[in-house]
Structures are given as C-alpha cells and as structure tokens.
KEDO-522802 format. One record per residue (C-alpha): residue number from 1; z, x, y. Coordinates in nm, 3 decimals, padded with zeros to 5 digits. Each point is the difference from the previous one (the first is absolute). Layout:
KEDO-522802
   pos        pz        px        py
   NUM         Z         X         Y
...
END
This chain:
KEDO-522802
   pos        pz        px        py
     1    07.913    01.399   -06.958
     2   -00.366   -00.005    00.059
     3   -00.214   -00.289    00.063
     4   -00.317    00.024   -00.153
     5   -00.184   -00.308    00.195
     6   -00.187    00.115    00.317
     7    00.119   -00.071    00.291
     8   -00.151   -00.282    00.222
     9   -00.265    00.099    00.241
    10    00.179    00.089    00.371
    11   -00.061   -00.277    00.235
    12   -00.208    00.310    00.204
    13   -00.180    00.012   -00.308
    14   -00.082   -00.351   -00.116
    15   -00.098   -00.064    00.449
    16   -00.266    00.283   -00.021
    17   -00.130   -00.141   -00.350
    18   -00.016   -00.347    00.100
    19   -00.064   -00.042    00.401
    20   -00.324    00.216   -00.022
    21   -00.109   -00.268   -00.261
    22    00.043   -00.295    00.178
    23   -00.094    00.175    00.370
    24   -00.364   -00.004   -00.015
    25   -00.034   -00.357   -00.199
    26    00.266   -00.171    00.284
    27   -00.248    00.167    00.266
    28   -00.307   -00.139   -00.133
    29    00.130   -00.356   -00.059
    30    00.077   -00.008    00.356
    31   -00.253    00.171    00.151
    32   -00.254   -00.225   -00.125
    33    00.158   -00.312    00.158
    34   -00.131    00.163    00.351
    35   -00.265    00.240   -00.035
    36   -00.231   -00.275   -00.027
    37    00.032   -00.101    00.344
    38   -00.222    00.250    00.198
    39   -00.241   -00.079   -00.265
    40   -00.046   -00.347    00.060
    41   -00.252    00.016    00.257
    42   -00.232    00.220   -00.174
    43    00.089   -00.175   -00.363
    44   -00.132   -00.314    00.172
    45   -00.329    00.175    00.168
    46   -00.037    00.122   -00.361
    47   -00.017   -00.280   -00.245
    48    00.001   -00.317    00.300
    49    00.227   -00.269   -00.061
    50    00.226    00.011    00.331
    51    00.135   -00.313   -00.055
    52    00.162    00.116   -00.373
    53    00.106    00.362    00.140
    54    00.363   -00.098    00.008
    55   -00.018   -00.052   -00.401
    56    00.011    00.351   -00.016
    57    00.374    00.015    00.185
    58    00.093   -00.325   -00.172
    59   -00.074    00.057   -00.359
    60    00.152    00.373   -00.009
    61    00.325   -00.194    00.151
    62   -00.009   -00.301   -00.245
    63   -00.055    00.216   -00.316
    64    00.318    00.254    00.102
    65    00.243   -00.268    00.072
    66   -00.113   -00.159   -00.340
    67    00.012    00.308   -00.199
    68    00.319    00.109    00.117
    69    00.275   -00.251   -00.225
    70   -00.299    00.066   -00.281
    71    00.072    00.335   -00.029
    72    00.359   -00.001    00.100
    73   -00.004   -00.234   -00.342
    74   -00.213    00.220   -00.219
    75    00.190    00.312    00.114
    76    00.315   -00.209   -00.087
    77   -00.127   -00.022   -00.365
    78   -00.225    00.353   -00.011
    79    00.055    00.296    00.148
    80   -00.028    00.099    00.356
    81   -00.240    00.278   -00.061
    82   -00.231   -00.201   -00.225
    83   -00.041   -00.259    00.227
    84   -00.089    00.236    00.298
    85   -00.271    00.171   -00.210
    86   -00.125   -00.335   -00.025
    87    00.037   -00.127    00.363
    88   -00.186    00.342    00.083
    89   -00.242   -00.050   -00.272
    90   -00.076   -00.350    00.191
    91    00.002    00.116    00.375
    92   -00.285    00.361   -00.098
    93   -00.209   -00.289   -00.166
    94    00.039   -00.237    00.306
    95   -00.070    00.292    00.272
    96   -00.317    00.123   -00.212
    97   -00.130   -00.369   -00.027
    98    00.070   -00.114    00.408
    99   -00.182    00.356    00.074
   100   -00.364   -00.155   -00.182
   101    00.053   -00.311    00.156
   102   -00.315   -00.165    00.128
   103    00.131   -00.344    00.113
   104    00.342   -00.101    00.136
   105    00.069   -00.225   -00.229
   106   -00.005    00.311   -00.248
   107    00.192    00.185    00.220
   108    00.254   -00.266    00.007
   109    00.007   -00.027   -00.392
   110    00.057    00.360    00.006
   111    00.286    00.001    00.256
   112    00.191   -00.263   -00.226
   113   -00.032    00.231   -00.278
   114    00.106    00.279    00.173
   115    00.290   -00.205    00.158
   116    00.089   -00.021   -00.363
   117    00.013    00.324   -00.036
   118    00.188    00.073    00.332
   119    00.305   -00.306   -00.022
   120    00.136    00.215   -00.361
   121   -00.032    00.319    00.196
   122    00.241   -00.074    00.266
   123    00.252   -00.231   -00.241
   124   -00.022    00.301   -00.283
   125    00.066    00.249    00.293
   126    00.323   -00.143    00.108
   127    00.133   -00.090   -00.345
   128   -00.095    00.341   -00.135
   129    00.261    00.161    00.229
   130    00.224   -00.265   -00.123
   131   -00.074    00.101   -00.379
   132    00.048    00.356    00.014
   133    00.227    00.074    00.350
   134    00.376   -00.065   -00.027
   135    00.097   -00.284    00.224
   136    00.193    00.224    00.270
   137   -00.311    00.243    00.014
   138   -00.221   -00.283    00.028
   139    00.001   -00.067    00.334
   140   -00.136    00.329    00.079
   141   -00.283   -00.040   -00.183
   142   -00.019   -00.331    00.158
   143    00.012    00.132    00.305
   144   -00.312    00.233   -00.030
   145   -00.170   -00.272   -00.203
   146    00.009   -00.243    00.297
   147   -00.099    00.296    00.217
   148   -00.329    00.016   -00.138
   149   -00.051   -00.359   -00.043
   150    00.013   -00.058    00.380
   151   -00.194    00.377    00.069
   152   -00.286   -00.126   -00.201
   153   -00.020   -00.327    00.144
   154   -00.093    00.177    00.366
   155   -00.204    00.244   -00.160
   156   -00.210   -00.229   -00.193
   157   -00.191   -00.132    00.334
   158   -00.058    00.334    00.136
   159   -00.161    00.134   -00.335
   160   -00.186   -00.311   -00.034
   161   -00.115    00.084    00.353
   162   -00.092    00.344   -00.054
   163   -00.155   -00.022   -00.386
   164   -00.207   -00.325    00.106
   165   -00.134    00.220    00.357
   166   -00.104    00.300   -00.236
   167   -00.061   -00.111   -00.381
   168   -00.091   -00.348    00.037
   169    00.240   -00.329   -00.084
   170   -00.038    00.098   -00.365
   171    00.172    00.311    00.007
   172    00.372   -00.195    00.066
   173   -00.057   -00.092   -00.334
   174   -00.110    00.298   -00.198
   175    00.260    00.192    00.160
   176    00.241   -00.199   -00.215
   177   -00.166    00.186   -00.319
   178    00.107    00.333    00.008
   179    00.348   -00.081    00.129
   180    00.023   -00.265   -00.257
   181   -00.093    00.248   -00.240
   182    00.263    00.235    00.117
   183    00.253   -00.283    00.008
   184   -00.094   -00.082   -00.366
   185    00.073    00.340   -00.161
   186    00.338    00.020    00.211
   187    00.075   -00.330   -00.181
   188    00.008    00.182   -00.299
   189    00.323    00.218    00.099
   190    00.188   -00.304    00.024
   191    00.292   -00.047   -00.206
   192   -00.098   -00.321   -00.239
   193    00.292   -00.244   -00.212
   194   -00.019   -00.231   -00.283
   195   -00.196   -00.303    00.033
   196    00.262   -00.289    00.010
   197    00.059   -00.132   -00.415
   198    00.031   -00.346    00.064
   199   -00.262   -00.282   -00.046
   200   -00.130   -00.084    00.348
   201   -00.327   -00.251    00.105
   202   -00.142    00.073    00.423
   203    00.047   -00.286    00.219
   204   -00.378   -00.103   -00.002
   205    00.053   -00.357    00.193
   206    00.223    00.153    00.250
   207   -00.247    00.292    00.085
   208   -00.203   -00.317    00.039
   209    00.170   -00.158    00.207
   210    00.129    00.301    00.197
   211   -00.417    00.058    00.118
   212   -00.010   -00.386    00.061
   213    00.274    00.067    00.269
   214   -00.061    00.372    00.121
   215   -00.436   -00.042    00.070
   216    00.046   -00.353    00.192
   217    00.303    00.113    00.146
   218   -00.164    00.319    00.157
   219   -00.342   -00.117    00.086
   220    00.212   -00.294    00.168
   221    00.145    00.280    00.234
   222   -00.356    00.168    00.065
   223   -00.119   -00.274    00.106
   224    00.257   -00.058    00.232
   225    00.013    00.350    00.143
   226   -00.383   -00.051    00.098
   227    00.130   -00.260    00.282
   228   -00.311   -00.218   -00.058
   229    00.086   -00.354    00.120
   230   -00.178   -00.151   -00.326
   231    00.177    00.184   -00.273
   232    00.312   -00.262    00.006
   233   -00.128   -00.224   -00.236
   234   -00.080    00.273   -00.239
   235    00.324    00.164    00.066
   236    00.216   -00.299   -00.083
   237   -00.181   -00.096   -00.318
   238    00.033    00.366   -00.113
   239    00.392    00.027    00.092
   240    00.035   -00.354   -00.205
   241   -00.151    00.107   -00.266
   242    00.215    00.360    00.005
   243    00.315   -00.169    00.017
   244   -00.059   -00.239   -00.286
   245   -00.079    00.271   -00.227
   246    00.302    00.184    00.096
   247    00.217   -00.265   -00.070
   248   -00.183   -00.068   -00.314
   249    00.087    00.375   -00.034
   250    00.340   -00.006    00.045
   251    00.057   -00.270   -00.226
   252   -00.164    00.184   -00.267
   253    00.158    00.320   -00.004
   254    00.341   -00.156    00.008
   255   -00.126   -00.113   -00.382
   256   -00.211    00.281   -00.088
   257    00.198    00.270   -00.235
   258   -00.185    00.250    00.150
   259   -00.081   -00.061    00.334
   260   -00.224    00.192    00.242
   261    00.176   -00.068    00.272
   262    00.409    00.144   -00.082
   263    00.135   -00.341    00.091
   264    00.390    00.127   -00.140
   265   -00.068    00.322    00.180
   266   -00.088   -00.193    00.378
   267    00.337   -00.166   -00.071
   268    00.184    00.256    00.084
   269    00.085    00.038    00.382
   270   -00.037    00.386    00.024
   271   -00.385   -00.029   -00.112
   272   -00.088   -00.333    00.123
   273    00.141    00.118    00.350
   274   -00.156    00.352   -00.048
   275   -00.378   -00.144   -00.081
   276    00.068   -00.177    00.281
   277    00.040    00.275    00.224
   278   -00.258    00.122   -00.132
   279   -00.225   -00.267    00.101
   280    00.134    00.020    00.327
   281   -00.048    00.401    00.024
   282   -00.406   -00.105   -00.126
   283   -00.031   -00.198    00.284
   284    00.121    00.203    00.270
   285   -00.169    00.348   -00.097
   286   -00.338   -00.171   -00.097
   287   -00.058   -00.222    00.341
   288    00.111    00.310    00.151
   289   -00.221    00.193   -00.186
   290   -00.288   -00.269    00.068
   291    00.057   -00.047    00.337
   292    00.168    00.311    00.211
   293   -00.398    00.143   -00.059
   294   -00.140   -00.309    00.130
   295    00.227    00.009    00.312
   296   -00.113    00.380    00.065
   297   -00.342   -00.078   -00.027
   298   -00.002   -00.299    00.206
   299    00.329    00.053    00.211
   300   -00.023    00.340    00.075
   301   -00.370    00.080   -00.048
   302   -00.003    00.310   -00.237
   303   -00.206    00.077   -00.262
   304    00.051   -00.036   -00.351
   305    00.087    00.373   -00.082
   306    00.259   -00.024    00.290
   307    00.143   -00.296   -00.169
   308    00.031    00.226   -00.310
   309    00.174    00.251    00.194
   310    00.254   -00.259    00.136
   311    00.080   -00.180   -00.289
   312    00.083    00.334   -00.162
   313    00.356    00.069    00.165
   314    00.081   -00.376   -00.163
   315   -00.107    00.092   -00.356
   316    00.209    00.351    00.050
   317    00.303   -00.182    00.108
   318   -00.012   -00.257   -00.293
   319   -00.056    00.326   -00.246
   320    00.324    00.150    00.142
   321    00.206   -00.348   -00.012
   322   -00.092    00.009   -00.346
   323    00.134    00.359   -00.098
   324    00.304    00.019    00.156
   325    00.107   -00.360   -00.092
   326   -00.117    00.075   -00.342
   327    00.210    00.342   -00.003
   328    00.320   -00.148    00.173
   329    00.020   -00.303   -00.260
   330    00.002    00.237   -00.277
   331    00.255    00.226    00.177
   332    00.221   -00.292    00.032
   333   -00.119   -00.303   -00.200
   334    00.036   -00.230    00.352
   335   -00.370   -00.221    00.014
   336   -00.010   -00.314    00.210
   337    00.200    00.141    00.274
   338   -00.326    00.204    00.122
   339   -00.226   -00.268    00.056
   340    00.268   -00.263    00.099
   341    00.048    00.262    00.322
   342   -00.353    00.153    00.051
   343   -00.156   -00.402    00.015
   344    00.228   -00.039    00.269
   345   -00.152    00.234    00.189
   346   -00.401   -00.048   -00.104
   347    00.030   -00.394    00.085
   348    00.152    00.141    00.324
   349   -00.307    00.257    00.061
   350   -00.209   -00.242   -00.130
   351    00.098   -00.278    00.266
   352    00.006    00.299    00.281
   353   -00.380    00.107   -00.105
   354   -00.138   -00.334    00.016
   355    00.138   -00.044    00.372
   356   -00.097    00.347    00.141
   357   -00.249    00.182   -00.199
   358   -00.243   -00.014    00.287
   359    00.290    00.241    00.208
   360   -00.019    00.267   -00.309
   361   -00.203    00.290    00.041
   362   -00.108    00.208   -00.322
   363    00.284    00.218   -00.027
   364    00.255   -00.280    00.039
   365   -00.222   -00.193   -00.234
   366   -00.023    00.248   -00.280
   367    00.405    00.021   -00.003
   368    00.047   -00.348    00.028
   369   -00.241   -00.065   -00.370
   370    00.194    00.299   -00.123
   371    00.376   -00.127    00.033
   372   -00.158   -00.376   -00.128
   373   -00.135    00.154   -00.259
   374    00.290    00.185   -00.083
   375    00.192   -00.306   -00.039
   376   -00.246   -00.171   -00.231
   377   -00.005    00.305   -00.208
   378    00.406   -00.125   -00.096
   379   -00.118   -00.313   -00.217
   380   -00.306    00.022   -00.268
   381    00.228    00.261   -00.191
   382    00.364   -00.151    00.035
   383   -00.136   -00.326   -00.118
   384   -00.165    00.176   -00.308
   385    00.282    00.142   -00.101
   386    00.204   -00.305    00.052
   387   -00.229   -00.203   -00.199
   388   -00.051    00.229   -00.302
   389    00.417    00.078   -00.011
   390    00.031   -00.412   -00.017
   391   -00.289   -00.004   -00.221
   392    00.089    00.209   -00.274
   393   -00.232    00.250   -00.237
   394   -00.109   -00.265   -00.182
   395   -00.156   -00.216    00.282
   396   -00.111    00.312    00.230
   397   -00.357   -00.093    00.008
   398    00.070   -00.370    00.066
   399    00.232    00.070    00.283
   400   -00.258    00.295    00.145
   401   -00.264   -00.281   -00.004
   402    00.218   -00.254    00.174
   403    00.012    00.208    00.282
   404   -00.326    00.101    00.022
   405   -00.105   -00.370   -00.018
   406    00.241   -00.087    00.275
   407   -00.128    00.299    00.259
   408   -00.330   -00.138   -00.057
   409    00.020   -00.343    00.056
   410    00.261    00.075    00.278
   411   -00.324    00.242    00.160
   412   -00.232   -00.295   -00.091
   413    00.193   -00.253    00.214
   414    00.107    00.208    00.242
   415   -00.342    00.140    00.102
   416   -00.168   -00.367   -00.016
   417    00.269   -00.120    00.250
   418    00.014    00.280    00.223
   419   -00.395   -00.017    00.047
   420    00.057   -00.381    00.029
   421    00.235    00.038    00.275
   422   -00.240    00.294    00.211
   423   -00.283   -00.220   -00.074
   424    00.157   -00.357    00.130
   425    00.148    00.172    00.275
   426   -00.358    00.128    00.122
   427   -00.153   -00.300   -00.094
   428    00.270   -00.221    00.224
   429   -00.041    00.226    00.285
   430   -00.383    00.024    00.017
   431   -00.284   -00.079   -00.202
   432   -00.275    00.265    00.129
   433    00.313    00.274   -00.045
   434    00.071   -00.135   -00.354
   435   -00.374    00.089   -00.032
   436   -00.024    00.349    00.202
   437    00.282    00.082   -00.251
   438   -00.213    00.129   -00.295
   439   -00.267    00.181    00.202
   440    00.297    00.145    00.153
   441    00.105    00.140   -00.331
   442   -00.370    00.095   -00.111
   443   -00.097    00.188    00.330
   444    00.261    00.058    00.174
   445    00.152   -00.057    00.386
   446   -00.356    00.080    00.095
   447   -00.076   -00.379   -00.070
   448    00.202   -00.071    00.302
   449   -00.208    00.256    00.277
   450   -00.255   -00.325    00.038
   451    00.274   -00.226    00.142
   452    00.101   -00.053    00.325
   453    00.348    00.211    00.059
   454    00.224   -00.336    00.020
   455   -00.130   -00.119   -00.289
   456    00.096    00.313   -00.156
   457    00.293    00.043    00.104
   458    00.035   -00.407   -00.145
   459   -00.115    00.122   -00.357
   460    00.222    00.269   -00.010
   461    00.316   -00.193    00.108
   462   -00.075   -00.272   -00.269
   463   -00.081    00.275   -00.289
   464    00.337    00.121    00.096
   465    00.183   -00.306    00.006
   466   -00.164   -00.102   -00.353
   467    00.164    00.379   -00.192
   468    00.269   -00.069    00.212
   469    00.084   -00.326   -00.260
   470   -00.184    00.176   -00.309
   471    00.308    00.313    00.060
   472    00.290   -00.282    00.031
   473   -00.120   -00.201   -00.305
   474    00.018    00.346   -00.164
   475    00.361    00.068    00.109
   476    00.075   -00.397   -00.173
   477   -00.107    00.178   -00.319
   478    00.195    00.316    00.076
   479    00.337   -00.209    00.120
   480   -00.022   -00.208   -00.332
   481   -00.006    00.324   -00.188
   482    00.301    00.104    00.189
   483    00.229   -00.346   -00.077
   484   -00.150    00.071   -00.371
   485    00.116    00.341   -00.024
   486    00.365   -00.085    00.088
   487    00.001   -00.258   -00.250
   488   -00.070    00.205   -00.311
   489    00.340    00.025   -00.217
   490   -00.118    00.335   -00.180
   491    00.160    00.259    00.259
   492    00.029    00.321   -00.233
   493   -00.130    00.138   -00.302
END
C-alpha cells in the first residue's frame, strides 16, 4: 500500500536545518555580555563619565535576564521563528545605535535595548531545539549549543581587545551588523507553526514587577563587588526594595492566568531543581571566567594575550564535555548521572586549585582548566533537556527562559560574592595592598619593582592568600551544584 504523505524530515536533516539557525544568534547574545570589557577603558576616555562606566555591564545584564521569561512567554503564544526575527530585529538596531553614541548615558540606553534584543536570542535558541529536535536527539544539539555559549563567552574579551586596539571601541558594535544580518536571513530557513488559537492577554504588571526586582537586585550586587566601604547603605536599601517586589511578584503570578513567570511549571521538582543547577553552573563558570584572568595577570604576571592563550585549554575542555555528554545521552537516554559524577570531581579540582595553583606551571595549568572544564561542559545541556522533556511543547519557551533567568542571576550573585570575598580578604589583610591591587591589574607586576624586596614578597603572599578564598568560595558554588544534581528525579529520557 503506498503512503502518499511525505515522510518527516530525518533528525540529520531537521539538526543541519535548524542548529545553523540558531548558531550564530546564540553566539552573538553571548558574546556581547563580554566583549565590552576591553573596551571600557577607552569607552570611558571617549565620552568621560568614569563613574557611570559600569552602566554599560549592568544594563546589558538587567535587560537579558528581563527579556528572557518575556520571550519564553511570547514564543509560548507565537512562533519561535517570529519571535527571533524580532529579538534580532531589536539587538542590529541596538548595536547600530550604541556604535553613534556620544554620551554614556546613550550608550547605556542603547545597551538596554540591545539587551532586549540579546535575552530572546539565547531563550529562542534553546527552545528552538526543543521545537523542532526529538527529545532523545536533543541533547546533542544541546550539547553543541552549550559549546558555543561558553566558547563565545572567552572569545568575546579577546575580540573586544583586538577590534578596540585596531578599529576603535565602536567597531565591537558595528561588527554585530553584518553578522546580524547573516543571522537574520538564516532565520528565515527555520521551520515556523501555528500561532497558538486561544485568547491570551501578556502579563504587563508582572514584567513590572519582574524589572522592579531584577535592576535593584543587580545593581545591589555591583555595588557590592566594588568593595567600597560606603556602598552598604545603598546596598541594603536596594536588596529591600528587590525582595519586596519579588514577593509582590510571586504573589501575583500565582493569580495571574497567564503568568510571566511559569509558576505551575517551577513546581515541578525536575525543573525547579534543574534551574537551580543552573544557577549554580552560572556562578561557578562566570567567577571563573571573571577571575582566573585576574589571578594571571596579577598572580602570575602575564600579559593579557597570554591570559587568552591559557584560558583557551578551559573553553576547549568545556566544548568537548558538551559533545560527548550530549552524544552519550542520546545514545542511551541516561542525563543527571553525568553531572551528578563530573561535579564531584570539579568541586574536588576546584578545592585542589585554590590551595596550590602557585605550584602549577603552564603545562600542568593548561590540563588542569581542560579536565574542569570538561566537567562543566556535563550540565548546561542535560539540564535543558531535562527542563524542556518536563516542560512539554507547549511551554518550551517558558521553560527555556526559566533557565536562562536562573544561569544569570546564579552568574550575577556568584560573581558579586566571589569579588566580595577577594576584595574583603585584601582589604582585612592590608590596606595599601587592597590599594596596589588595581594598579596591579592595570600595569602589571612592574608596579611592584619600586618596593623594597620584603615588602614584595608581603604583597605577593597576601594577593595569594586573597584568590586563595575567591577559588574556595567558587568550589561552594560548584559543591552546591553537585548535592543539586543528585537530587533531580528526571534520570532518563
């Protein structure tokens, strides 16, 4: 008998249609959370306005996290593939408009918009796979998904680097044009559904609500990673007024019929557990990401290409993890068991590198980042296919955004308290080193040829003792990851 319906697309098929798609907007997203940071210094000689140059970290982060669950919900509702034209629509605009900026407060303005822009390209990302992948096969498109997350994350600094050296601070910016462009028409192979037939009103008071707690909550944390003795009264008012709107928050979406936030969906112990892994995973990779250049520069004196080159074996070890976890859940449909055993071992490495880094020389360095990044590379894709399997086709986008939201508050908090602990330990140890810290980082161990040889030998033995506590508080994050992971019920798929 013959069947006159085509067949479905192969699963080869639908991957080389759809990953290609969702590549290049996933890599921008991410990349322009750090390419901004080699900028800064010649942003600020630029337009002035030192004291304000952190808006233009803050408000990229504030505007992702908040446009996350906003297009998790309108993907929920539209189609995936509308709403990333859109979200790319958004973030060209954004990039063209921070490259004519003549003031930071423009620039800022522009990075929120582009933030915009950026949050629905990572959420759309992950729940595209989930749209169009079947649920064994998804976790190997997970897999190469996180891979590039993490690869552009260390590559955005060194472009940033290079592009601001030879094209001028603007050019991280217009760069985002023609790959936008490119990312745009790629958009259009994307396969597109129905838009859901159902009457349906967006959650305005809880996006209101949900900026109320994200902006205080986040400039809260900034100001308490700059160490500055006078920021506590600002800090407290900030977290008070973040935690009251999140419980007003809370309340609401319990009542809301359609929330923002998926209340019914963060009931459920497999994605509640998951985000929170993934919150956990956030915080380890991004103070280690922060902070592993910081202690080259000042620990072991190299330069910043060197620290490029180092951090390299780290970023190839988490692309691995990600691949062959991602292949071996879809050969045999095990998940949580990968992380639950490779945590073990990072929060072990992690502990080992804060006590002895000083003994590793480069080589032993460069394998040490590669097997911990190897073991991070087991989580970001297990716990999005956990989540979307729990989730269900209809809620893809909202589950996608909860994790998303959770990694970046998770990197948030975990980057504020990880600078809070280096700088507290410096500051307890010695005042003038708490101060020879930052010219340390701006010039190098050359600041310390002018001081008598015991009082360098003093300097370094603090500095060391103070990333000696910044790498344990990162292996707290790690370990909680690791209880986490063991505590997920979804085992299989």
């Amino acid at each position: 008998m013959r069947d006159d319906v085509d067949p479905k697309p192969s699963t080869g098929r639908l991957f080389l249609t759809v990953f290609p798609s969702i590549m290049l907007p996933m890599f921008l997203a991410v990349v322009d959370q750090t390419i901004v940071a080699t900028a800064l210094p010649a942003i600020a000689a630029s337009l002035g306005g030192v004291e304000r140059i952190s808006w233009i970290v803050v408000a990229y982060l504030v505007a992702t996290t908040v446009a996350a669950p906003v297009y998790g919900q309108l993907r929920d509702v539209y189609s995936g593939r509308l709403m990333l034209i859109v979200a790319l629509s958004i973030f060209i605009a954004a990039s063209i408009f921070c490259a004519f900026a003549t003031s930071i407060e423009m620039l800022a303005a522009g990075r929120i918009l582009q933030g915009l822009g950026g949050g629905g390209l990572m959420t759309l990302s992950q729940a595209l796979i989930g749209e169009t992948i079947p649920p064994r096969e998804r976790a190997r498109c997970q897999g190469y998904l996180a891979a590039v997350m993490v690869t552009s994350s260390t590559f955005g600094p060194v472009a940033g680097g290079y592009l601001t050296q030879h094209f001028g601070w603007r050019s991280i910016f217009m760069v985002n044009l023609p790959l936008g462009l490119i990312a745009l028409l790629s958009s259009l192979r994307l396969p597109s559904r129905p838009f859901r037939d159902q009457p349906w009103t967006f959650d305005t008071l809880g996006l209101v609500l949900l900026v109320v707690f994200i902006a205080p909550a986040l400039l809260a944390l900034d100001q308490l990673r700059s160490g500055q003795p006078g920021v506590l009264p600002v800090f407290v008012v900030m977290l008070a007024l973040a935690l009251a709107a999140l419980v007003a928050l809370i309340r609401h979406e319990r009542r809301v019929a359609f929330p923002l936030l998926p209340i019914q969906l963060l009931r459920q112990p497999a994605i509640w557990r998951s985000d929170a892994l993934a919150a956990c995973h956030g915080a380890t990779l991004v103070s280690l990401l922060t902070f592993l250049p910081l202690w080259m520069r000042v620990g072991q004196g190299r330069s910043a290409a060197q620290t490029g080159l180092m951090l390299l074996p780290m970023v190839f070890g988490i692309g691995a993890g990600s691949m062959l976890t991602g292949r071996i859940v879809s050969l045999t449909g095990r998940t949580t068991i990968f992380p639950s055993i490779a945590l073990i071992f990072l929060t072990l490495g992690q502990i080992a590198f804060a006590l002895w880094s000083g003994a590793l020389g480069p080589r032993m360095l460069g394998a040490f980042l590669f097997m911990q990044g190897l073991f991070m590379g087991t989580v970001m894709g297990v716990v999005q296919v956990i989540v979307q399997n729990a989730a269900g086709n209809a809620s893809l986008g909202a589950a996608a955004a909860s994790v998303q939201l959770s990694r970046s508050i998770g990197a948030a908090v975990g980057t504020a308290l990880v600078g809070t602990v280096l700088f507290a330990t410096l500051a307890a140890g010695d005042a003038e080193t708490a101060r020879l810290f930052a010219s340390l980082i701006q010039r190098g161990p050359d600041v310390l040829a002018a001081l008598p040889a015991d009082r360098q030998a003093l300097v370094r033995t603090e500095i060391a003792h103070a990333f000696r506590a910044a790498f344990l508080a990162v292996s707290v994050f790690a370990a909680a990851g690791m209880v986490i992971a063991w505590t997920i019920p979804a085992r299989r798929i």
